[in-house]
C-alpha positions as CSV (number, residue, x, y, z in Angstrom):
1,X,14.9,37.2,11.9
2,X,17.0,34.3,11.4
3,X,18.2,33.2,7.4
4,X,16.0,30.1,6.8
5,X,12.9,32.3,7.7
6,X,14.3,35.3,5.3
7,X,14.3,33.0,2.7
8,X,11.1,31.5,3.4
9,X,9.7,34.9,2.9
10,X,12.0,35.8,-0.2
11,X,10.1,32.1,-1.6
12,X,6.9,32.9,-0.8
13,X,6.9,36.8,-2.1
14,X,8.4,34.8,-5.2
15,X,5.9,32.0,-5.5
16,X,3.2,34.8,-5.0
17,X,4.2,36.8,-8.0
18,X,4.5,34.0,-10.4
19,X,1.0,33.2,-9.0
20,X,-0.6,36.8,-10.0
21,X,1.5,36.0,-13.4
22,X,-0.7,33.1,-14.0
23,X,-3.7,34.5,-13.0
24,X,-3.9,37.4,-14.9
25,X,-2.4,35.6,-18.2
26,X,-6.0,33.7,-17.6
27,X,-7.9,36.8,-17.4
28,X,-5.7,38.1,-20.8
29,X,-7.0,34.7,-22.6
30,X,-10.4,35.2,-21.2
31,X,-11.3,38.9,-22.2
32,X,-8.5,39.6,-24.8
33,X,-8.4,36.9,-26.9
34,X,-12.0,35.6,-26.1
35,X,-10.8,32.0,-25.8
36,X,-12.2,28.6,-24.7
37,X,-9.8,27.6,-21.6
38,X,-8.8,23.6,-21.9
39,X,-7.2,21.6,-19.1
40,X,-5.6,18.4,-19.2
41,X,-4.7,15.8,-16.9
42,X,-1.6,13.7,-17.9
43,X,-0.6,10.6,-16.0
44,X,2.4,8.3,-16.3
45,X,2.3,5.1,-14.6
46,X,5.3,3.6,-12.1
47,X,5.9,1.6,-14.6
48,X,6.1,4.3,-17.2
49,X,8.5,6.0,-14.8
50,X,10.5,3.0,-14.3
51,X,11.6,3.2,-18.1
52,X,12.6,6.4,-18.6
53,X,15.1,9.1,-17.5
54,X,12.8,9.8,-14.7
55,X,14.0,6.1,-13.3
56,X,16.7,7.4,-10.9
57,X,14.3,9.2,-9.5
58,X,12.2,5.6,-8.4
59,X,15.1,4.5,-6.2
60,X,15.4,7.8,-4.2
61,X,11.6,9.2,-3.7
62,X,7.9,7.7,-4.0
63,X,6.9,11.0,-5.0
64,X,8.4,14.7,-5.2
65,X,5.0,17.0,-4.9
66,X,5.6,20.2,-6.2
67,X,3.7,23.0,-4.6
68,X,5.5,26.2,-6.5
69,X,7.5,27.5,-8.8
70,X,9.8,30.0,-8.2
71,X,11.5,30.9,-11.0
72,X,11.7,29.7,-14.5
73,X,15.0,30.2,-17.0
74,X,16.5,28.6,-20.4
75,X,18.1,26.5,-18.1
76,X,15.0,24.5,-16.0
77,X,12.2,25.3,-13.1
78,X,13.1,26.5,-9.9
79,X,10.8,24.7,-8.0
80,X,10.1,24.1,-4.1
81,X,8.7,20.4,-3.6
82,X,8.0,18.2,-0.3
83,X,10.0,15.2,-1.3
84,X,8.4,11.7,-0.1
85,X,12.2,9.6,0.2
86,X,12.7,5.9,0.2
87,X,13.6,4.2,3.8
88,X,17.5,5.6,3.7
89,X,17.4,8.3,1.0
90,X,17.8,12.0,1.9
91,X,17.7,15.4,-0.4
92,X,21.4,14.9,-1.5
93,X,20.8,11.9,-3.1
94,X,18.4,13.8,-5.8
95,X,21.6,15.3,-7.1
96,X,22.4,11.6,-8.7
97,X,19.3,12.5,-10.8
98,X,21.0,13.9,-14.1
99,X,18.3,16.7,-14.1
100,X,17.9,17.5,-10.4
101,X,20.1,19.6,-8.8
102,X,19.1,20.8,-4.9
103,X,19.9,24.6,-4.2
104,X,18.8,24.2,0.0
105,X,16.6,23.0,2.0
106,X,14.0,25.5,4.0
107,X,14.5,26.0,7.6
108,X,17.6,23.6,8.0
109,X,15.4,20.4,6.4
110,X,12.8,21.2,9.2
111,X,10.2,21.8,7.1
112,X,11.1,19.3,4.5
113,X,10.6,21.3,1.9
114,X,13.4,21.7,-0.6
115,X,14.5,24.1,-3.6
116,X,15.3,22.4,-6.6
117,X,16.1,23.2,-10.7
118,X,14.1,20.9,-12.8
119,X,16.4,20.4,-16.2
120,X,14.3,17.2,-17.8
121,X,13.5,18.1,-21.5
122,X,9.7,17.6,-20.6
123,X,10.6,20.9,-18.5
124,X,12.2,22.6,-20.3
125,X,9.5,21.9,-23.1
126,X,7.5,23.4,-21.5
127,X,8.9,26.5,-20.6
128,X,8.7,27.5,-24.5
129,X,4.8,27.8,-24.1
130,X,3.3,30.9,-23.6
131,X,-0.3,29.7,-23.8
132,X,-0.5,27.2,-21.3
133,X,0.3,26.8,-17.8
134,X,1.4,23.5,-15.3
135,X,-0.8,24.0,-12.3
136,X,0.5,22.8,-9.0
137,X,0.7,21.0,-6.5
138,X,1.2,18.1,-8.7
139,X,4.0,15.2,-8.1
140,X,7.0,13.2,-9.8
141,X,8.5,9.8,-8.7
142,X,8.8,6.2,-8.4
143,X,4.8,6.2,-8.0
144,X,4.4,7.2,-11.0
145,X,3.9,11.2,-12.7
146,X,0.4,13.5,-12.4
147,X,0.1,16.9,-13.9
148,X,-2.3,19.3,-14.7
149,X,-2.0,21.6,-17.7
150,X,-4.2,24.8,-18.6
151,X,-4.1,27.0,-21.1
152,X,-6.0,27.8,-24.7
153,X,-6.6,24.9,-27.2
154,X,-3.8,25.3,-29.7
155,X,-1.4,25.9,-26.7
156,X,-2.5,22.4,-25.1
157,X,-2.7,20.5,-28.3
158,X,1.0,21.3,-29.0
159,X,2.4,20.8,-25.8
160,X,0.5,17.4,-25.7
161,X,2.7,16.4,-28.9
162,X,5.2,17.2,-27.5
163,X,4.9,15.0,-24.7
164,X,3.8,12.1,-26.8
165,X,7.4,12.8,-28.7
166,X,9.5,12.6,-25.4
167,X,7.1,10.6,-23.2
168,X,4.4,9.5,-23.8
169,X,1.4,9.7,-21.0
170,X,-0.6,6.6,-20.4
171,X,-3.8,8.4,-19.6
172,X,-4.8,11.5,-21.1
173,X,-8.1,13.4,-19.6
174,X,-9.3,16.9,-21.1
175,X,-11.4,19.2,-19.5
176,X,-13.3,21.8,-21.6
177,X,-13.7,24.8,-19.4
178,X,-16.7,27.3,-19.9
179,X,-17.4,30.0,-22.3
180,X,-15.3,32.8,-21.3
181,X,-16.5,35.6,-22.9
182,X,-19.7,35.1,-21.2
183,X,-18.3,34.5,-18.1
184,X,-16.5,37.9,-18.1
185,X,-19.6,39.4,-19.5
186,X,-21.4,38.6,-16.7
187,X,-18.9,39.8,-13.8
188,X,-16.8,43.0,-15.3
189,X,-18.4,45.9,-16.6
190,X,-17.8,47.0,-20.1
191,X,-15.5,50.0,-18.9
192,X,-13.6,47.5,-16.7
193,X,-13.1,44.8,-19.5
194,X,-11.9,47.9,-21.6
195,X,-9.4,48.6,-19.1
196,X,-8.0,45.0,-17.9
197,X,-7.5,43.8,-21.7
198,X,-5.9,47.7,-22.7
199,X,-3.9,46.9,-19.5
200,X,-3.1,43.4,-20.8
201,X,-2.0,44.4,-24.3
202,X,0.2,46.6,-22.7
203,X,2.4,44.5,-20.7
204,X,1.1,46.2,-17.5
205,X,0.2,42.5,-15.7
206,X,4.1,41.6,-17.0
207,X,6.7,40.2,-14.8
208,X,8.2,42.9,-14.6
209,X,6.1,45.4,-15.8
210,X,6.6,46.8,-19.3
211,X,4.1,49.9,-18.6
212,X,3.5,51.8,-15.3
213,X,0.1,52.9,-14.5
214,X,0.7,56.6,-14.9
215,X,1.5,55.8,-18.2
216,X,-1.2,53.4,-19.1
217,X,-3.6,56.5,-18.2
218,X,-1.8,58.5,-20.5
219,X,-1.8,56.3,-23.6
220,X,-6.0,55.7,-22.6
221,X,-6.3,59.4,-22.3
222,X,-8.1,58.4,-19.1
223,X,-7.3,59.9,-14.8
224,X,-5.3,57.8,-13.5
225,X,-7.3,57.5,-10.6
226,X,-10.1,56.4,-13.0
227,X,-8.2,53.6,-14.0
228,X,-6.7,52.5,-10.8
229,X,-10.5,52.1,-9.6
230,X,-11.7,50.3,-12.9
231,X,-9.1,47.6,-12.5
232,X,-9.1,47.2,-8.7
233,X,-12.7,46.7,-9.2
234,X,-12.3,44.0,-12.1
235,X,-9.3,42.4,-10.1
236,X,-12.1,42.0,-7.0
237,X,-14.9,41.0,-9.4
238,X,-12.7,38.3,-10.9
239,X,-10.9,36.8,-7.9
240,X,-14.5,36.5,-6.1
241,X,-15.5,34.9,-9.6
242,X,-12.5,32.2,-9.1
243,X,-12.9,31.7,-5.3
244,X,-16.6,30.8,-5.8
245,X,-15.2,28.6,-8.2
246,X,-12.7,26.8,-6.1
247,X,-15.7,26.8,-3.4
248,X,-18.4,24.6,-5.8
249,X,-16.1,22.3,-7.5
């Protein structure tokens, strides 16, 4: 197995836990805190883009579509994007960009996907929210910036001041999302919500962990067989729930 494929693999195993991350931080805000789930789509204009510190990014790429992250620090996003360059631009030339900085590019530039740490204060803004989360894919360029945001109301509201104090978007959409607590009602089992939100509480959907499941049984005075089967069970219910999502809309 040659490097540029080990590393693919090393992305994707990395891209796939920040994914489950995500997922059951939503299923936290849906049983747990019993929450209404908000999303917002933010869009900056080319000319927008053309006046900020996002500008040296209009004379090297159209767009830079970011389809993961891979890690996330004090210091930026690791992020793996498929750039879209300007006629005679290449991925060194994103390390002019003051916040860019290119760590390789997958399968020799093949692929034409690249690694990259994202620095830009709106970044690292957003790092600092717990409660909400930037969905990919979504892009950043010379065309102009589009980003989805989730996450509870309070979490959303603040981050969307915050971008009005470093950049303000030009369009501003909100979703509202449906009632939770129904929602989980009406898929999990009362046993199984038990479980997933004791689970929850106690860091045991953490990256990394902060309880193992043994554990977790002990502290619920439960088998731990019982519980592995009431949470496989919810973790089923609920990804069915969201692929039948994705399916209608």
């Amino acid at each position: 197995m040659n490097d540029s494929v080990k590393t693919l693999g090393k992305l994707q195993s990395n891209f796939a836990i920040l994914l489950e991350m995500h997922y059951w931080w939503l299923v936290y805000n849906l049983i747990a805190l019993g929450q209404f789930v908000r999303e917002i789509h933010l869009r900056w204009t080319a000319q927008t883009v053309a006046n900020s510190e996002y500008a040296p990014i209009a004379e090297i790429a159209h767009s830079l579509e970011v389809v993961g992250h891979l890690d996330i620090g004090e210091k930026g996003i690791r992020q793996l994007i498929f750039p879209h360059f300007c006629e005679g631009k290449g991925p060194s030339d994103l390390n002019d960009v003051p916040f860019l900085n290119v760590e390789s590019e997958l399968d020799g530039g093949q692929s034409g996907y690249l690694v990259v740490w994202n620095s830009h204060p709106l970044s690292i803004a957003a790092i600092h929210f717990s409660n909400i989360h930037i969905l990919p894919p979504y892009t950043y360029g010379g065309d102009g910036i589009d980003i989805t945001v989730r996450g509870v109301p309070s979490g959303i509201s603040q981050f969307l001041k915050t971008c009005r104090a470093l950049l303000p978007p030009d369009t501003v959409k909100v979703v509202e999302m449906a009632d939770n607590k129904s929602i989980v009602e009406s898929t999990l089992t009362p046993k199984q919500i038990h479980c997933v939100k004791m689970a929850a509480n106690s860091g045991y959907y953490d990256h990394p962990k902060k309880i193992k499941l043994r554990e977790l049984s002990e502290l619920m005075d439960i088998p731990r067989s019982t519980l592995q089967e009431h949470l496989n069970r919810a973790e089923l219910s609920m990804m069915k729930w969201a692929s039948d999502q994705i399916e209608t809309e």
